[in-house]
N, C-alpha and C positions, 0 to 999 in steps of 0.2 A: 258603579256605585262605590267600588272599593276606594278608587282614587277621588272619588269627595269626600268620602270619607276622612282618608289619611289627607286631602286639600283641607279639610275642617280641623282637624286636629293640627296642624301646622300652617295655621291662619297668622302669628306672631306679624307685630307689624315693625314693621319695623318702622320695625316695623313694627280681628276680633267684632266679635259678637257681646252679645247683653250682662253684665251682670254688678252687689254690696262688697264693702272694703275686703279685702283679701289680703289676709297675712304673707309678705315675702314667705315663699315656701323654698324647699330643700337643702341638702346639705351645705350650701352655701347660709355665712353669717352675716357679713358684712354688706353693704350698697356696693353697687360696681359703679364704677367712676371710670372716667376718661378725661385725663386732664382735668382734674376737679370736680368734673360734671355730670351727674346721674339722670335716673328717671326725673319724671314730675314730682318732686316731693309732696303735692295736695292731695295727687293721684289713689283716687278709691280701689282700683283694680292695677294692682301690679304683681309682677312673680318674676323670681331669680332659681338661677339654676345653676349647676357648672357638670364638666367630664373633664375626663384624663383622655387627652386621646394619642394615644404610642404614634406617633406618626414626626418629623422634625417641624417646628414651630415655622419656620420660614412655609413650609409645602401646606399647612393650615390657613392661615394667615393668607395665602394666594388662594388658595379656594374660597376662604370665606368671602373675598372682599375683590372676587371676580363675579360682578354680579352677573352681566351677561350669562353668565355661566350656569347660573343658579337651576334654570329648568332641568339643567341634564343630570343631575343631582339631591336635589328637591323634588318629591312626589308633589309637594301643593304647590307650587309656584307652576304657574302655565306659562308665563313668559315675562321679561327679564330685560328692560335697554337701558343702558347709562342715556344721561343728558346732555354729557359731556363728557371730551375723552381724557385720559391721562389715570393715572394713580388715585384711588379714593382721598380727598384730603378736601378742607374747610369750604364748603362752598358748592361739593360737587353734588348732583341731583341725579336721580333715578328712577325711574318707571315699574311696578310689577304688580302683577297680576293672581289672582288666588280663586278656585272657584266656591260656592260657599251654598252646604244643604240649606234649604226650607227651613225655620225653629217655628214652632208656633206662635212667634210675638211678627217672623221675616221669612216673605219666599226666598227661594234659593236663588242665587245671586254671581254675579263675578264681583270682587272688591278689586276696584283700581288705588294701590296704592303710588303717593310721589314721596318720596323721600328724602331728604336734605341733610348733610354729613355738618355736623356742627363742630365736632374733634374730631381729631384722627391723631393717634401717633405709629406710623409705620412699623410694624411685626408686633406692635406691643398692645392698642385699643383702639375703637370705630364705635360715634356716635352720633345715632341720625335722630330724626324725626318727620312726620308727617301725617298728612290726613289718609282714610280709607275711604272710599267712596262707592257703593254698588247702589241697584236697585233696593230701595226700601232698607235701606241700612246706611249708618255713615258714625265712623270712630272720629271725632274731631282732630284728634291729636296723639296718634303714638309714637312714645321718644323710648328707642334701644342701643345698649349698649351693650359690647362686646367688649372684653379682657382675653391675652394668650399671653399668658406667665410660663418660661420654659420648667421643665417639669424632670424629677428624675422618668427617663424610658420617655418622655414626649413632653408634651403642653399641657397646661389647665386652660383651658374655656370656662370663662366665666359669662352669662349674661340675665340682662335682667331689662325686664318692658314693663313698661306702664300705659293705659291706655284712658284718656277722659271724653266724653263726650255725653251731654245729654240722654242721649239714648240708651247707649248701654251700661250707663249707670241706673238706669230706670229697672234694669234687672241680673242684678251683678253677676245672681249664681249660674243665670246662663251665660254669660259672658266668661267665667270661672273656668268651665267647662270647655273654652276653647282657649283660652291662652294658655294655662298652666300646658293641658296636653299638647299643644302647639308649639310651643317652646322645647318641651323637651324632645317633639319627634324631629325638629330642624338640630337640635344637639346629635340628635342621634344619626339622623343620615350625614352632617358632618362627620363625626364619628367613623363612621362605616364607608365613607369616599376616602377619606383623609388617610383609614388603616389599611386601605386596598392595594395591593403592590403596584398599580401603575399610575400609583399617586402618591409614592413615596419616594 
């Protein structure tokens, strides 16, 4: 129960569930861009966030953007395969998986997401897009973007999802409910890989 839990709350799609327009939230002001390119600008449900994470930018940067890799570091990701091999950059596709509680609009579920890297600039931003697909649930379109700006002591992370589809515009606040905490629990277990010493 724990790890659907923490799977629900780090649902981000990149990469979500139901929910009315939602103000960008946290300490972050501005859009995150990637090569000019942000969220869905029409997008009802979107939220941005950032950390500091003391760790060196390049050793960040390689975690974030080794997908494979994501389950062993990610509580909500169950599993993880590129679609093709080499370095994240324009073109390249991904496969992952998330498991997803019951709400009372959706049984509980696995979301298959596919992802599509639309920019990339190497150590610097990474941004995809794609559908989420489960049982009785389906996100049309989430477009996410990541920023690692070096930082005094480490990096800023910057990122920010938008998600549209019919559905989970039909009930924003539950929708609310899993990105905003979703986003910020995949910042945080970055965070807490990234500061580990055998990953520095």
């Amino acid at each position: 129960m724990t790890r659907l839990r923490t799977a629900l709350l780090a649902l981000p799609l990149a990469a979500g569930l139901l929910g009315v327009a939602a103000p960008a939230a946290s300490a972050a002001s501005a859009s995150v861009t990637c090569r000019g390119e942000g969220i869905d600008p029409a997008a009802r449900l979107h939220y941005r966030t950032e950390t500091l994470i003391k760790a060196p930018p390049g050793a960040v940067w390689k975690l974030q953007t080794d997908v494979a890799g994501w389950p062993s570091w990610q509580s909500a990701v169950s599993s993880a395969k590129r679609l093709d091999p080499g370095p994240l950059r324009p073109g390249s596709r991904f496969r992952w998986t998330t498991p997803v509680p019951a709400t009372p609009a959706t049984p509980a579920t696995t979301l298959v997401i596919t992802s599509t890297v639309h920019q990339s600039q190497p150590g610097h931003c990474v941004r995809w897009s794609g559908p989420a697909i489960g049982e009785g649930l389906r996100i049309d379109r989430g477009v996410h973007v990541w920023t690692f700006t070096p930082a005094r002591g480490g990096v800023l992370v910057r990122t920010e999802e938008s998600w549209t589809g019919g559905q989970i515009e039909a009930d924003p606040a539950t929708a609310m409910k899993y990105l905003a905490p979703g986003l910020d629990a995949w910042l945080a277990d970055l965070k807490t890989t990234a500061e580990a010493p055998c990953h520095r």
